[in-house]
C-alpha positions as semicolon CSV with decimal commas, in nm:
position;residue;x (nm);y (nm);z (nm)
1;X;0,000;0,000;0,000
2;X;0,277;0,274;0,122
3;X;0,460;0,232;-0,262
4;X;0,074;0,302;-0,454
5;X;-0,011;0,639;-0,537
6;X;-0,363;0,754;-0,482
7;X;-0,635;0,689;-0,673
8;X;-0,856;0,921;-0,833
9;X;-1,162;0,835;-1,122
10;X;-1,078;1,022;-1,428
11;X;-1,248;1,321;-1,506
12;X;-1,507;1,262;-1,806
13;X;-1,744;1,529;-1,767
14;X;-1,687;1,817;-2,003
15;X;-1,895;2,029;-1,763
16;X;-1,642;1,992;-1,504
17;X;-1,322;2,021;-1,683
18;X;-1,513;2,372;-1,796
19;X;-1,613;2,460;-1,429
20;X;-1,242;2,383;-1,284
21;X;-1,083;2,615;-1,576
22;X;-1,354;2,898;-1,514
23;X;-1,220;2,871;-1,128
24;X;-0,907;2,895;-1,214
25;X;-0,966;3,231;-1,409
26;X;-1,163;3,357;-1,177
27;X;-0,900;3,343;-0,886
28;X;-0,618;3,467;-1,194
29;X;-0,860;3,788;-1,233
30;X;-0,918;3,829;-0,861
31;X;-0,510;3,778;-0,821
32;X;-0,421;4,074;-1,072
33;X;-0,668;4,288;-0,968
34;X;-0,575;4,307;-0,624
35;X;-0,170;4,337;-0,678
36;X;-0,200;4,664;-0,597
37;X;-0,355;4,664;-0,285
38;X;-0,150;4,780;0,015
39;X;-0,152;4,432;0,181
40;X;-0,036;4,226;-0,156
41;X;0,245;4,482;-0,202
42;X;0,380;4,448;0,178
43;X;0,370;4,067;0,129
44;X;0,516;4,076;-0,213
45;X;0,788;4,305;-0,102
46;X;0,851;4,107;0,190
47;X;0,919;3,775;0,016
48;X;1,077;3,890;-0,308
49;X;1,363;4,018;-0,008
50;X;1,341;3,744;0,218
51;X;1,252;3,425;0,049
52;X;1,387;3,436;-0,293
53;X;1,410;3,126;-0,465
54;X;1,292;2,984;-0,872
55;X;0,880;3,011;-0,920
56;X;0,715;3,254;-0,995
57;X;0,392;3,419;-0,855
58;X;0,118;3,482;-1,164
59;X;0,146;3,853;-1,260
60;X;0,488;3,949;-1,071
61;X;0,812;3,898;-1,172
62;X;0,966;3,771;-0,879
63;X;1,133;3,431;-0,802
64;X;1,062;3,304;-0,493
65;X;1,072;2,942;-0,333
66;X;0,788;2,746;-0,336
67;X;0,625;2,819;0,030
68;X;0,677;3,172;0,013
69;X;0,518;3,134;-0,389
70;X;0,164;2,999;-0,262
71;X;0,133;3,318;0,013
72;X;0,209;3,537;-0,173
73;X;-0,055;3,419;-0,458
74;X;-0,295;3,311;-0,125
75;X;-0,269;3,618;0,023
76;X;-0,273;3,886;-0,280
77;X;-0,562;3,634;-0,463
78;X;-0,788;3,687;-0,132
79;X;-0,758;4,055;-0,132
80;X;-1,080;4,143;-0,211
81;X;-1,237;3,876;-0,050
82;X;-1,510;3,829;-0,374
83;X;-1,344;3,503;-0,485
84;X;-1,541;3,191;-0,518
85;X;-1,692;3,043;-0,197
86;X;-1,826;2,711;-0,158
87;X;-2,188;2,792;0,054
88;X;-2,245;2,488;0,292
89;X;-1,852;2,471;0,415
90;X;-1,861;2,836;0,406
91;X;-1,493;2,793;0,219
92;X;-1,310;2,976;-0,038
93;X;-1,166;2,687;-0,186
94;X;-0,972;2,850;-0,527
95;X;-0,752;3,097;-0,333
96;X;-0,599;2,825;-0,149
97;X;-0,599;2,531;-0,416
98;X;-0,447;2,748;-0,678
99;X;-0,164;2,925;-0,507
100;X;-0,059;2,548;-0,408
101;X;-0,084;2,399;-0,713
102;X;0,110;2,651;-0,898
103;X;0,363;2,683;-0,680
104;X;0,440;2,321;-0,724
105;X;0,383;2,245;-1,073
106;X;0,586;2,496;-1,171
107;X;0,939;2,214;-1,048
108;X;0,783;1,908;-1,197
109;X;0,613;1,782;-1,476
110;X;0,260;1,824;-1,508
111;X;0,038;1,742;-1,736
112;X;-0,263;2,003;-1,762
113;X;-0,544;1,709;-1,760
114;X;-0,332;1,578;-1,385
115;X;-0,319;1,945;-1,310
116;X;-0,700;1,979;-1,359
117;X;-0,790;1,651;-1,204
118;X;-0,582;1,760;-0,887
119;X;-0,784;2,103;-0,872
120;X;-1,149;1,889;-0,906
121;X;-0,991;1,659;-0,630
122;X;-0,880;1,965;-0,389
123;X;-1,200;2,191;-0,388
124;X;-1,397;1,833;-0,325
125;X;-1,154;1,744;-0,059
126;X;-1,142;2,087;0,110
127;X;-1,569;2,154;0,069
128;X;-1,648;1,781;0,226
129;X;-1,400;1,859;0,515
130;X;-1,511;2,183;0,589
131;X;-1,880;2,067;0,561
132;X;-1,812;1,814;0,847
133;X;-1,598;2,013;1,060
134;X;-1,715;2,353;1,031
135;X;-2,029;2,477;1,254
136;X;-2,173;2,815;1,298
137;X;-2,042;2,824;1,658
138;X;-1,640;2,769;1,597
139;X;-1,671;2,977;1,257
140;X;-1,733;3,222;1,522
141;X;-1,412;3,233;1,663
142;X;-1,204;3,039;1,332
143;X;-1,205;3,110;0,954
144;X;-1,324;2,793;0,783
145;X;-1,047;2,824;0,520
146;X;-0,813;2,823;0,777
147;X;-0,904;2,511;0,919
148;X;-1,000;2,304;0,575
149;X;-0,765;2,467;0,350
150;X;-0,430;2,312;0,454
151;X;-0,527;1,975;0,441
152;X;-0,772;1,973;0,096
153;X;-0,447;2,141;-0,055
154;X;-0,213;1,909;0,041
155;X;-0,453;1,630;-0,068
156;X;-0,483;1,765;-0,393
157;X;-0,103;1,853;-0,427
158;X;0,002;1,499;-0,289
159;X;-0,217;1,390;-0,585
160;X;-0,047;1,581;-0,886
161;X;0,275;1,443;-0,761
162;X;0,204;1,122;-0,736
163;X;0,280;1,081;-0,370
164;X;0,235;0,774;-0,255
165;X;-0,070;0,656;-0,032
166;X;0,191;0,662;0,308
167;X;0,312;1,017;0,205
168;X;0,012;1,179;0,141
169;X;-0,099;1,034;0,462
170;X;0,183;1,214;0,591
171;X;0,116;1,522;0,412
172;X;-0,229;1,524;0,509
173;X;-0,167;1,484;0,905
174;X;0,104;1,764;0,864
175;X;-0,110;1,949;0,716
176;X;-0,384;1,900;0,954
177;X;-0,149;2,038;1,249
178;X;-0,123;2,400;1,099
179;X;-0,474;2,450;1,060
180;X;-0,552;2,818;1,214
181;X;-0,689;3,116;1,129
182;X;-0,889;3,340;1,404
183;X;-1,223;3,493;1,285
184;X;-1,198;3,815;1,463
185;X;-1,177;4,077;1,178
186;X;-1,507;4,139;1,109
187;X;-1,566;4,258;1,439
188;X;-1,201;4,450;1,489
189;X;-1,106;4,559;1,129
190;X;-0,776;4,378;1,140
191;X;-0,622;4,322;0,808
192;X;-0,513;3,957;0,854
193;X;-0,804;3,829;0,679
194;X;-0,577;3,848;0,372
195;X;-0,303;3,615;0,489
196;X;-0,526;3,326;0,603
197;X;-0,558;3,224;0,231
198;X;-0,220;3,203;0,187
199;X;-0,097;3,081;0,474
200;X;-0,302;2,795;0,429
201;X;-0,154;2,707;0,062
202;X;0,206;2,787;0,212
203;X;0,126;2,517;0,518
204;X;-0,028;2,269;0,245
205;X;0,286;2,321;0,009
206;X;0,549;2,273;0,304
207;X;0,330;1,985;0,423
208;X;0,356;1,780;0,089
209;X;0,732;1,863;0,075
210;X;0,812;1,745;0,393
211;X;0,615;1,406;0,315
């Protein structure tokens, strides 16, 4: 079992493949129009300096390693909070599946079908999750993405690579260990709101390399 990779039915829907490609434009547009924004330029700033590396971030031309890739994507792709959002888990899924994803296909070879069947496999992995483990009394106090985004990333990432059943076992309970992300700024104003998406594709990437 620990040398198979996981398993995953083929997409065959037309519909879907569609629906995962429109996500994936959708968090692009919400990436590049928020670039600007005071928060994405302190985080871009931040890691172009400190964590500079080979992958790019979609619509900047800085190289940074692959953590530092998906929160800066996360984090910049959530800043204006209008990006898809899956209703009964209360998730945004694409601004924390995406940044992941790209951030790691960019050092191996991908195909774009495995690319899109590892999206399809991370917003149902991260939506199921959250719908089981996310209430309306601790989304009081924790931001769902926070707590399902980590581990339906890392899922979907272990998948693209072809990790095998053991690692992305490992990956996953990594994963599940950074889950965080308090709720509070809606009631104080705070700004961190923006780095919860990325953090949570940063955790998910650093998980699946450590497996």
């Amino acid at each position: 079992m620990g040398d198979r990779g996981l398993q995953f039915p083929e997409i065959v829907s037309e519909e879907v493949n569609q629906k995962v490609s429109f996500c994936m434009m959708d968090f692009l547009a919400g990436l590049f129009d928020s670039l600007y924004l005071n928060q994405s330029q302190q985080i871009i700033q931040v890691c172009a300096i400190e964590s500079a590396g080979d992958v790019l971030v979609p619509g900047l031309p800085h190289l940074m390693t692959r953590p530092a890739s998906a929160l800066v994507a996360g984090t910049v792709g959530h800043g204006l909070l209008q990006e898809d959002m899956h209703v009964e888990s209360t998730c945004h899924i694409g601004v924390v599946i995406f940044p992941c994803l790209f951030a790691l296909a960019q050092k191996n070879k991908v195909s774009g079908r495995k690319f899109l069947q590892s999206v399809n496999l991370g917003y149902q992995a991260m939506a199921k999750l959250g719908m089981v483990i996310v209430t309306p009394e601790n989304s009081r106090s924790f931001r769902p993405l926070g707590l399902a985004g980590p581990v339906g990333a890392s899922l979907a990432a272990a998948y693209m690579l072809d990790l095998t059943v053991d690692q992305a076992c490992n990956a996953v309970n990594i994963a599940s260990n950074t889950a965080a992300g308090l709720n509070r700024w809606p009631i104080d104003g705070g700004a961190e709101v923006y780095l919860h998406a990325g953090l949570a594709a940063q955790n998910a990437v650093l998980s699946v390399l450590l497996a």
